[in-house]
N, C-alpha and C positions, 0 to 999 in steps of 0.2 A: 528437326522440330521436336519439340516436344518428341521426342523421337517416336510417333506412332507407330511408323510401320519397324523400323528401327526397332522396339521394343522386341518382335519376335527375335532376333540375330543371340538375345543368349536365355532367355526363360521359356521360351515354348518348345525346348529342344526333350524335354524328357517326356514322352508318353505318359498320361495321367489317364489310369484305367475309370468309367463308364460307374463306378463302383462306389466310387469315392464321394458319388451326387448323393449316394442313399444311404451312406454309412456316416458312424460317428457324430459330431456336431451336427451332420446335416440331413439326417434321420427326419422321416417322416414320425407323425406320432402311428400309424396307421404302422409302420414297419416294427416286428420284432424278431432280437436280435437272441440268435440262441449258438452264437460260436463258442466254441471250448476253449482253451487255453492246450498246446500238445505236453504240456509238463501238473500244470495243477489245475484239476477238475472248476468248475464252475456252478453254483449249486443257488438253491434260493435260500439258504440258510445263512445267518447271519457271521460276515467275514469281519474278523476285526484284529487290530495292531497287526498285520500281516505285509507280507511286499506282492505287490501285485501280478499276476501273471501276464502274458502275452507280449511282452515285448516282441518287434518295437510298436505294435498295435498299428495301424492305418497309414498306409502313406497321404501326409497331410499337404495340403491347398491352402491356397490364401481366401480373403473373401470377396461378397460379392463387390465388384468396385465403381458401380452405381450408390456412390456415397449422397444422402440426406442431407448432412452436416462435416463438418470437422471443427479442430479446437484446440486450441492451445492457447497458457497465458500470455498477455502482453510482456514484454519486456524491456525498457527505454534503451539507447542507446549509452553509455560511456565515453566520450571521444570515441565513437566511431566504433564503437566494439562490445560488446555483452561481457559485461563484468562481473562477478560476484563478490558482495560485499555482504555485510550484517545487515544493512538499512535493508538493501535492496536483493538478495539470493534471486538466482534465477532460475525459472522451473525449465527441464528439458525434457518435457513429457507433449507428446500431442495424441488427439482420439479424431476416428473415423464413427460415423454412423452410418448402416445401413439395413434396410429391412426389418427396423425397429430394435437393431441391437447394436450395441456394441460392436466395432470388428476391430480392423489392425489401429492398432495403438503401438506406439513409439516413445524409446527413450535412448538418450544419451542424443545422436547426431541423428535426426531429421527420416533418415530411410532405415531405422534399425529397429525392426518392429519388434513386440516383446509378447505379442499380445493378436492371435486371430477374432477370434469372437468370445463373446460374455454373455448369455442369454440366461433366463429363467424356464424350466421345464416345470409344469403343472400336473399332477396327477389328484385325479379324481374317482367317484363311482366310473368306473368300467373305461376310460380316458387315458391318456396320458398324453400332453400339447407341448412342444415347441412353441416358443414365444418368436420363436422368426416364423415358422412355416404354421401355424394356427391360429393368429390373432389378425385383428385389421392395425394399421400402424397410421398413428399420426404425429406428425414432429412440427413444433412450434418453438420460437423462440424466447429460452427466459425474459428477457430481458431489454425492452422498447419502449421506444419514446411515444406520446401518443398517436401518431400518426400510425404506429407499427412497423417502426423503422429498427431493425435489432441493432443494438449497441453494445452488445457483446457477445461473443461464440459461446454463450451456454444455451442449452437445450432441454427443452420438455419433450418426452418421447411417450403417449400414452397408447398403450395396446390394447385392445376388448378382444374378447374372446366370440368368437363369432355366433355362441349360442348364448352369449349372456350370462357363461359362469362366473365371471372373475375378470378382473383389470389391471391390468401392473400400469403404475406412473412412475417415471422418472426422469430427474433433473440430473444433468449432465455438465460436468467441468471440472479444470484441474484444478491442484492449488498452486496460486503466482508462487511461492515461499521453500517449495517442496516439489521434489519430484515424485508426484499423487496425481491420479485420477480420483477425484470423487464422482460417487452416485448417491443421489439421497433416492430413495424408493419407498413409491406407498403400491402395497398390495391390498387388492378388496375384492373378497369374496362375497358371491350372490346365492351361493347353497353351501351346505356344509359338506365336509369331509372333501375339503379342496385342500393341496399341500405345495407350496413353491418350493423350487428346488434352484440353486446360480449351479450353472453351468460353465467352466470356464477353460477353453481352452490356448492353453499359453504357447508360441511359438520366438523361444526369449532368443534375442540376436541373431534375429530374422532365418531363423528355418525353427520348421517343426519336427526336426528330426533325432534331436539329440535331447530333448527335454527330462532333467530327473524333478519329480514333486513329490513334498514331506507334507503331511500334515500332523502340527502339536495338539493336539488333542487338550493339555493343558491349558493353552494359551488361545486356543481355538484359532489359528492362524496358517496360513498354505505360504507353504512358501518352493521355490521352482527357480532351477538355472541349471547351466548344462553341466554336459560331461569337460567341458574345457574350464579349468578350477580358476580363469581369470575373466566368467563369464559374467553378464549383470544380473542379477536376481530380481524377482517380482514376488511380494507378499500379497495375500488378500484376506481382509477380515472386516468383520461386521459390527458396528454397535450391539445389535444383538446378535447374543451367542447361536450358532449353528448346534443344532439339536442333534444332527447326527453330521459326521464326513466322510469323504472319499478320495483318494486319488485312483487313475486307474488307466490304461492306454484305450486309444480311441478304437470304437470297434468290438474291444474286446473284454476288456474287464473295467472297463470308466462307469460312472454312475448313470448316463443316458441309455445305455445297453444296459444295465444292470434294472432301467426301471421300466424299459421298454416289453422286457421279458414279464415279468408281473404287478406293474403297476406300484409295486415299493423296493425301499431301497434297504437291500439284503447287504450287500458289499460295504464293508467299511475296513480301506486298504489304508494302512499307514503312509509308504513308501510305494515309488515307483520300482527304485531301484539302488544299485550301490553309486559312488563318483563314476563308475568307469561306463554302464551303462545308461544309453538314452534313447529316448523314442519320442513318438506321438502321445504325448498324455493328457489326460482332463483332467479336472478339478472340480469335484463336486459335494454340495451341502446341503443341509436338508432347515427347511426354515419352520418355524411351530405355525400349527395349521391356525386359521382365523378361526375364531369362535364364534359363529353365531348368538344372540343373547335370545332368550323368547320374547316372542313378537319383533323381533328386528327383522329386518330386510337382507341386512348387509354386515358383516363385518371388515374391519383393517389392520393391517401391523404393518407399521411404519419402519424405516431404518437406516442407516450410512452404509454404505460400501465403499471401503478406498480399496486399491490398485498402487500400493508402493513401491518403487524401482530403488535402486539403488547398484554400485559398483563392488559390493558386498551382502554378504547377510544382514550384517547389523547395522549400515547403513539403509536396510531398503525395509526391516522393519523400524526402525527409527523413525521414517517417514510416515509410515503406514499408519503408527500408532500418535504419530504429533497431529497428521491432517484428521484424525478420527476425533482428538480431543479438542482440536479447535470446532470442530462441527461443522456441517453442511452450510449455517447460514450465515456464518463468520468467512468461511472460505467462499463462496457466491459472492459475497459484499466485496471481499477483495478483489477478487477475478475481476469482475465490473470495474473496480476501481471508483467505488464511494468511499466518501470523505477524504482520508488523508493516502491511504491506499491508490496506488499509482494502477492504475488497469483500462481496459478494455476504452471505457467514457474519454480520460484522455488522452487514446490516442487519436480518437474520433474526433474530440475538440479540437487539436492539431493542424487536422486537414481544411484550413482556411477556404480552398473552391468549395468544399463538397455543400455546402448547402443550397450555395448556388444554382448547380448543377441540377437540384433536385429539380427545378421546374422545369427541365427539358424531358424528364423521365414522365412514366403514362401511370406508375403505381406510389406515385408520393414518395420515392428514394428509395423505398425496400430493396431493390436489386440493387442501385448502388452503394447503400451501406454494409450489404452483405457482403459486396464483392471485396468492399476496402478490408473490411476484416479478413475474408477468406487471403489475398492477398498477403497482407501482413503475416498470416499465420505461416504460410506457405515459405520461410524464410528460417535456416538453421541458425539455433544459438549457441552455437559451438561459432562456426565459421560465417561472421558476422556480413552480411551481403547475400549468400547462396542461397538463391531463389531457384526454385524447385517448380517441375511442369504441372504434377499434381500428384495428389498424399494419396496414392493409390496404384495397385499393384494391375493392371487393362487384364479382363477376363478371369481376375484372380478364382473365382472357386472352381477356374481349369485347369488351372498352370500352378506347378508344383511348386509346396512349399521347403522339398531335401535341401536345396541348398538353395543358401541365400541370394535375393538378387533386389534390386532397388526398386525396379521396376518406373514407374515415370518419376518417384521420387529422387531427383537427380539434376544434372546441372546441363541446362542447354542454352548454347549463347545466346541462339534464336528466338527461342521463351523468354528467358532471362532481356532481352531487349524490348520485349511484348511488356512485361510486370513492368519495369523499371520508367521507363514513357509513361506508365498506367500513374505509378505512383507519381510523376512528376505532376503529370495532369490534376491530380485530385490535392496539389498543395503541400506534400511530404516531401522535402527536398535531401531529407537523412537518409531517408533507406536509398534512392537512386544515386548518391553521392556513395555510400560504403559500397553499394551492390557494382558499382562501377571501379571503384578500387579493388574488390574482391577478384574480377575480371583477370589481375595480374595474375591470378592461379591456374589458370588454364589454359594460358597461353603459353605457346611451344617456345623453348629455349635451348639452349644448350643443358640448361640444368634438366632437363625434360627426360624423366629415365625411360631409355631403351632407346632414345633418337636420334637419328643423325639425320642431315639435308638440311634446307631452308628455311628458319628461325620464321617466327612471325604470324602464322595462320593459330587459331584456336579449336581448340580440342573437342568432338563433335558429341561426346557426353562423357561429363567425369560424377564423380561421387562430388558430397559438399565440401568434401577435403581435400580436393584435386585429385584423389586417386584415379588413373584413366581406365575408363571403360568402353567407350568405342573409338575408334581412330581413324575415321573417315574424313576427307574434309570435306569441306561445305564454307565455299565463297562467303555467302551472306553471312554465314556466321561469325566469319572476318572482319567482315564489314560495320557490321550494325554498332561493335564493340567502338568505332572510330565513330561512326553516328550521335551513339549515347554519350559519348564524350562532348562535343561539339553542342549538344541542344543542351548541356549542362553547362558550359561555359557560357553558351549565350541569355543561360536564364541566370547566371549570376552565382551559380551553384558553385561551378569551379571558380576559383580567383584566375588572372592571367599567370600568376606564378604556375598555379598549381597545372595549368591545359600545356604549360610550357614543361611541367617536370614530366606530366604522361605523354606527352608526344613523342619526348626523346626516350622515355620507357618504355610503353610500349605502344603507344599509334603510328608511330612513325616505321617499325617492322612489320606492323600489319601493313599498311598502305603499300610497304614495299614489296609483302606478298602480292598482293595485288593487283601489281604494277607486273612484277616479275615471275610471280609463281617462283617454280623450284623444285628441285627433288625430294623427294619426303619417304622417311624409311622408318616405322614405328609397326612394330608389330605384326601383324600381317600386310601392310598396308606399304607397298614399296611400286612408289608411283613419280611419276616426274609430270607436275600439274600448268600448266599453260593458260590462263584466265584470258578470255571470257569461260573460258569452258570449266565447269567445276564437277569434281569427282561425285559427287553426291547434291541434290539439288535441294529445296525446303523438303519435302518428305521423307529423306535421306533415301535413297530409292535407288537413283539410276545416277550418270555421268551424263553429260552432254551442255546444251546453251538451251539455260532457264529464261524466261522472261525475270521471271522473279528475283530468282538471283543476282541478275543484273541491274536490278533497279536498284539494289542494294548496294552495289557495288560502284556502279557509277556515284550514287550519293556518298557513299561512304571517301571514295575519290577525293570526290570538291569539296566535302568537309576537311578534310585530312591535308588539304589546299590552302584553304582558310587557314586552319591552326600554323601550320607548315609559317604561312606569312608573318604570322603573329611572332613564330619561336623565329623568325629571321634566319627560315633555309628557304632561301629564295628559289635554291636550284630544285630542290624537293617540291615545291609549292607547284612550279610550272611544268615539269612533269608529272606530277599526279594530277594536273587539271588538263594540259593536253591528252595522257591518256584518258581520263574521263571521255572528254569530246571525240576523241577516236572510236572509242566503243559504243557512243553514243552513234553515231554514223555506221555502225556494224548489223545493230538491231534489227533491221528490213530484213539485210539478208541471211541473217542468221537462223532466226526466230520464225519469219511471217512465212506463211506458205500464201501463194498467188497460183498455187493448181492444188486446191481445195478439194475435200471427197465430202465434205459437209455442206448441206442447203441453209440459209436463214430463212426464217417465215416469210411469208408476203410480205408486202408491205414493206419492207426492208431499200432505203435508197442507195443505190446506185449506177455508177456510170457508163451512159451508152455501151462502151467497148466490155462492161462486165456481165458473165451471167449470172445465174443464179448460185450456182456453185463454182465461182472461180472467185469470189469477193476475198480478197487478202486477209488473212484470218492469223492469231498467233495462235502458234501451235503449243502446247505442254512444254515439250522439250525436245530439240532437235539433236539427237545423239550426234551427229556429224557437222551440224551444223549446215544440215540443206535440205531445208524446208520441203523442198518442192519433189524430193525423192520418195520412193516408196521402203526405205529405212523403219524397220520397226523399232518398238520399244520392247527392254530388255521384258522377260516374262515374270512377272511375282505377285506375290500375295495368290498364290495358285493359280491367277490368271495366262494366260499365254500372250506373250507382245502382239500388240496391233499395230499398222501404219501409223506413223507419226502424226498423219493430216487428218485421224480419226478422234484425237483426244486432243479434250478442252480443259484447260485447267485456270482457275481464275485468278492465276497467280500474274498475272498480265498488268492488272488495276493498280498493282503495287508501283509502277512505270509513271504513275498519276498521281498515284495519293504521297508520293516523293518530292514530286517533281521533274522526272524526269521527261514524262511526255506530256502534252496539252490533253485535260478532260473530253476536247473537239475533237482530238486525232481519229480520221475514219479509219483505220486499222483495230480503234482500241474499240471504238464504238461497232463495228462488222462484227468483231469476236464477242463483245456482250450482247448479241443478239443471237449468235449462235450459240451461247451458255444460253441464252432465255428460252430455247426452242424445245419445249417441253411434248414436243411428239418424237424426238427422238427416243430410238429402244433405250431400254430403261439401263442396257450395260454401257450406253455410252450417255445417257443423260446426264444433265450437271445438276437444273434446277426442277425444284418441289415446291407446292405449293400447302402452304398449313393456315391453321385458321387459327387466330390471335382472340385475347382474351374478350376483346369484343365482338368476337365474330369476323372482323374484316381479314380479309387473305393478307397472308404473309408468305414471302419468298426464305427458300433455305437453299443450300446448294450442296453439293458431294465436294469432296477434295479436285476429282476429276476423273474423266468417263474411263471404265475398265478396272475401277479402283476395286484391288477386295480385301481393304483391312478392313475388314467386317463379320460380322455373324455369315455363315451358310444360309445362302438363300432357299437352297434344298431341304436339306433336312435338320436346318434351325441351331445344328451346333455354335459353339461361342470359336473365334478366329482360333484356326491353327488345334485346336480344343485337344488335339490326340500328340499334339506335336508334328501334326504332318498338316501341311497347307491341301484345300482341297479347291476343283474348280468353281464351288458354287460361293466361293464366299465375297461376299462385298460390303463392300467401303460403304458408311451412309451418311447424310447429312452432317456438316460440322456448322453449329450455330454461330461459329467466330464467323463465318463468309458473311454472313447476312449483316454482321458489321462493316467487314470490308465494300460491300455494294455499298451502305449506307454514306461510307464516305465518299466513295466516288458519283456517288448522286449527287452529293453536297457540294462537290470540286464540280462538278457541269453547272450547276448551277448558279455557282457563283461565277464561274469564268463568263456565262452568258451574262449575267447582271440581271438572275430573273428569281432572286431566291429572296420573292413574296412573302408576307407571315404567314398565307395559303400553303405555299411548297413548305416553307418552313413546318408547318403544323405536320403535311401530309409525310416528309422525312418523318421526322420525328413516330407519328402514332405506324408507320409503313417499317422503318428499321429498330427505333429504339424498343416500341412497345414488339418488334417481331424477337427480338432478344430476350426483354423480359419471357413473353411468354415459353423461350426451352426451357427455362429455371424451375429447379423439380420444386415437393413443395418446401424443403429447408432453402432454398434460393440458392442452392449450389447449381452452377451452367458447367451442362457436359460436355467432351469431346464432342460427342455424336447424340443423334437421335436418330429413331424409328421413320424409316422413309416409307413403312409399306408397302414393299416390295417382297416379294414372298414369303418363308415360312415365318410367322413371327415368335419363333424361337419358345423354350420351359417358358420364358415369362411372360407370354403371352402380349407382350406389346402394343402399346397403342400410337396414332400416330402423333408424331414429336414428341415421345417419350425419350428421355435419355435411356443410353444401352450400358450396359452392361461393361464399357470400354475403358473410361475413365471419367469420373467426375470428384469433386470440381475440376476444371481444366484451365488452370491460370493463364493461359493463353487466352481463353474462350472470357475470364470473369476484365483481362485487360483490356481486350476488345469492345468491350459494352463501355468502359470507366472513360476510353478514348473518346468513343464515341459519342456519350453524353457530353466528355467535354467539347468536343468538337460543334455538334448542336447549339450546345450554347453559348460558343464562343464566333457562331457561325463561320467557322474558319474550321478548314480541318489540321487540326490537334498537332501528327506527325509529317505531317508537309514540309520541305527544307527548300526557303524561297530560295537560299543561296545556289541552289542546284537551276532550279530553271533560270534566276539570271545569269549563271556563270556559262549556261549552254546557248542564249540567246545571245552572247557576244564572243 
């Protein structure tokens, strides 16, 4: 999946010292900083054209990845592909917001960050503030229609200062034309002898390890890339000119230590270092302070900030200095996409459901127009189709920035079948049509370097360029690829030519993994796979017989049946539908346990011969495939395996919302009552209950009981935080579940014939509006949120707050786009009727 827990297996392996929270960028103002340099002194006298001491300064971290917003320009498609031409250049720049600033920002391909955070430092009488850790933060959307529906990924981000000194404002977005971040910024002072300072620390080609920064004093201009001379560089500069500059390593001789010590800035370093050295460095400038007038109140200075990349020097000030002369409000109009300028407005025109849709929403469309956009951005323009889990690095200001890792920015078939449905649903028939040809990349071949065995299954996380990065497999992830094939020929997307050229390319060797499994030799990963059972289940976790996975796989079966008939392989058609019905008759015994260790509440019916704890329940996962044993589960995420018949996972519903099982089925209906049972201990509990934006309860659920990809319950650490997994951490709330109930409320309902404009309303304002309210306040929907359940961690947490994990979670923003549309279409959305009529006869 989204590969959550999967994400520790290669970024949480380095210990990240306790040190790292209070130094450098993330410096308290309250901390100052008096380390020396072991070669050149450090002094409060004024350092200037020098190379800076301390290398490599700080070992650097990513940031926090509880993101506000994200952003990037739109870009049309070409036949199927991001082209760059004169009319139309294409930008390859995206930004992250969080905690009122700037963080990882990316260019060139989608996970290659360039750029940790960009903040403003204020120093004053007797003060010195952090614009992340000293102001209140609020983020609004430039740019809406009147309802307040946002129409394009730029951003208003205005900070106060909590005693009323001063205000930073700023408007936030790239240029479509150029590879630039802009910032237009107004500063406003409320007393005199206030002084802003940009703060910027650059982490070019995703680590912060190797960074060298010049600053021209001439030209007033920073510019940063590494020790590898075929690295991309980052320029930054201002409309108006920086009064004084710095470069300098984090910690040690940068300009936030340098102002920390005495409230001005003494330091003024040329150079970080020679080509051959790099480190951890800042980037810091000193802005002219606001003048007060007599008898005014307030003063202002106003100004641009771009952020130019480039695959050279003079490529990346080239940009720097085109998007600064076109100005902030020439670059915003295009971003948007006014008048003849192709942007953000229409792509939003494009999507023919979505306005529809809006009347099944509780907030006038806000969360669905955010989502379409967030979605859309979440898509590389290099590798036209690769849709990514989310633009964010899970726990990032834990886990080490020395070398580079993608972190959920990356390709999972699982996600990737989550967006792509998402987009169908909302009327975009282009991106799920490329993002389905893109597919061809990561599916295993003979051309597949390092592999030998069984052709056909997909690759369980690659980069957006197919480069492989984990090699597990995972069933569903097989599957779903034949899935999204099939609901795209049936909506008209594929032509019958085209479902007939990918069948025999590539659905037709998935189905047959499928069908057959096979040896599999890649990497570490040297395994001989037997389906139903799949080496890795949605969580990417364990081995054993998923519910979930099986729903997949079945449907993916009879789809692949359908096509199969279409391309005239008759013999292929009726063995992948008999196998379906085979595995479909396996499910009881594989999956259900019928000697239970779990109670349902009262009130729960059942028959004479059952008791209370013997009601047929489906289990998580049955590593052996027998339910009814006391077989644990393997131990992780620092938790230790429990009995199989102890953990509930609500991956079950997927059995429904496919088509595989009836909404009636008393096995499916036993097990959702045993997720509902909210007096179980909180380490094996599923479901939470939250309070929705009018007050009325709202249900959230955990992945499943015993989960601990989570913060420490104990002592509040962020997951894995040292690099080492500890007992107390757990798993919390993921707000995509509360979609998945919502649909399987909708499938019982309609299978009864009893879905009322009453039920209708109470789904709707019960799931839809339970969705809306996790969306922080840029309407970004996180992985997780705050279950309050013990320590509530530095950030002090409140409940349904998104964590610290990953946000947005394109998984989580697909999930609401389905569901609205399902709502409104009162049918649920990814339902495959082929599957239950092909299983009823």
């Amino acid at each position: 999946m989204v590969g959550p827990n999967a994400f520790k297996q290669t970024v949480l392996t380095a210990a990240v010292s306790m040190a790292l929270l209070i130094t450098g960028c993330n410096n308290q103002h309250t901390v100052k900083s008096t380390t020396k340099s072991d070669t050149t002194p450090l002094s409060s006298d004024k350092q200037q054209n020098t190379i800076a001491p301390g290398i490599p300064g700080n070992s650097p971290t990513w940031a926090f990845a509880g993101k506000t917003g994200i952003g990037t320009s739109y870009e049309p498609y070409i036949d199927g592909s991001y082209q760059d031409s004169a009319k139309n250049p294409i930008s390859r720049v995206w930004f992250s917001l969080a905690q009122g600033i700037v963080t990882e920002t990316m260019f060139g391909l989608i996970h290659n960050a360039q750029l940790k955070e960009m903040q403003f430092v204020i120093s004053g009488k007797d003060f010195v503030d952090t614009e992340k850790d000293d102001t209140e933060h609020s983020v609004e959307y430039l740019h809406t229609d009147e309802d307040g529906k946002p129409l394009s990924l730029a951003y208003k981000l205005i900070n106060k200062d909590r005693d009323g000194k001063y205000q930073i404002e700023k408007h936030i977005f790239t240029d479509p034309d150029r590879d630039s971040l802009m910032m237009k910024v107004v500063f406003t002072a409320f007393e005199s002898g206030i002084t802003p300072y940009l703060v910027v620390n650059p982490h070019i080609d995703n680590s912060g390890a190797n960074d060298i920064a010049q600053y021209d004093d001439a030209n007033k201009v920073f510019t940063v890339n590494t020790t590898d001379k075929n690295s991309s560089v980052m320029s930054v500069k201002s409309s108006v000119d920086f009064s004084q500059a710095s470069v300098g390593f984090v910690g040690i001789s940068d300009g936030l230590t340098d102002l920390n010590n005495n409230g001005d800035m003494n330091w003024q370093y040329s150079a970080t270092s020679d080509e051959n050295q790099g480190g951890n460095v800042a980037l810091t400038a000193q802005y002219p302070s606001p003048i007060i007038a007599a008898g005014a109140q307030q003063a202002k200075i106003s100004f641009d900030l771009v952020i130019g990349f480039g695959n050279n020097k003079q490529t990346s000030l080239a940009n720097t200095d085109a998007t600064l002369a076109a100005g902030s409000d020439q670059v915003l109009a295009d971003f948007n996409g006014e008048g003849d300028a192709l942007g953000w407005e229409d792509y939003l025109s494009s999507l023919q459901a979505l306005n529809n849709m809006v009347n099944t929403t509780t907030d006038n469309g806000k969360l669905l127009y955010a989502s379409a956009l967030v979605l859309k951005a979440q898509e590389d323009k290099t590798h036209a189709g690769a849709l990514i889990a989310s633009l964010s690095n899970p726990w990032g200001d834990t886990v080490s920035a020395k070398v580079g890792s993608t972190g959920y920015k990356a390709v999972w078939p699982r996600d990737f079948y989550q967006c792509a449905m998402a987009f169908l649903a909302m009327g975009d028939s282009q991106t799920p049509k490329t993002a389905f040809e893109y597919l061809e990349k990561v599916q295993v071949n003979e051309n597949t370097p390092g592999y030998s065995g069984t052709p056909g299954w997909f690759l369980q996380k690659t980069h957006v360029d197919g480069q492989i990065e984990w090699v597990g497999v995972q069933l569903d992830q097989t599957a779903m690829p034949i899935m999204l094939g099939w609901k795209l020929w049936q909506a008209g997307v594929l032509s019958d030519t085209e479902i007939n050229h990918w069948y025999k390319k590539m659905l037709k060797p998935a189905a047959e993994f499928l069908v057959n499994g096979g040896e599999v030799n890649l990497d570490w990963n040297h395994t001989n796979i037997t389906p139903l059972k799949t080496q890795q289940e949605r969580w990417e976790e364990q081995q054993g017989y998923s519910p979930s996975t099986t729903a997949a796989v079945i449907s993916g079966l009879i789809s692949a049946s359908d096509i199969a008939t279409h391309a005239g392989d008759k013999e292929a058609a009726k063995r992948y539908l008999a196998t379906a019905k085979n595995m479909q008759g396996k499910i009881n015994g594989l999956m259900v346990t019928t000697a239970g260790l779990l109670s349902a509440p009262s009130g729960v019916e059942r028959d004479n011969t059952q008791t209370q704890a013997s009601l047929p329940y489906f289990v998580r996962l049955a590593p052996n495939g027998e339910p009814n044993k006391d077989n644990k589960l393997g131990d992780n995420n620092g938790r230790a395996g429990l009995d199989q018949r102890l953990i509930l996972d609500g991956g079950f519903l997927e059995l429904v919302r496919y088509g595989v099982t009836s909404a009636n089925d008393k096995t499916i209906n036993n097990t959702v009552s045993l997720i509902d049972n909210q007096q179980l201990e909180d380490n094996l509990r599923v479901k939470y209950q939250f309070n929705a934006k009018d007050g009325s309860a709202i249900p959230g659920f955990r992945r499943y009981g015993n989960d601990g990809y989570g913060e420490d319950e104990v002592n509040g650490n962020s997951y894995a935080e040292r690099g080492v997994n500890t007992a107390g951490q757990r798993g919390r709330v993921w707000p995509f579940f509360t979609g998945e109930r919502g649909h399987f409320e909708l499938a019982k309902l309609i299978q009864n014939n009893s879905l009322s404009n009453k039920e209708h309303q109470a789904l709707i304002n019960t799931y839809v509006q339970g969705m809306e309210t996790f969306a922080n306040e840029g309407l970004m929907l996180p992985e997780q949120v705050w279950d309050g359940v013990g320590n509530p961690t530095r950030y002090n947490y409140k409940l349904g707050q998104g964590t610290n994990s990953a946000t947005p979670l394109a998984w989580t923003h697909a999930e609401y786009i389905k569901l609205v549309r399902s709502m409104s279409d009162k049918k649920v959305w990814d339902n495959y009727s082929i599957v239950s009529d092909k299983l009823k006869h």
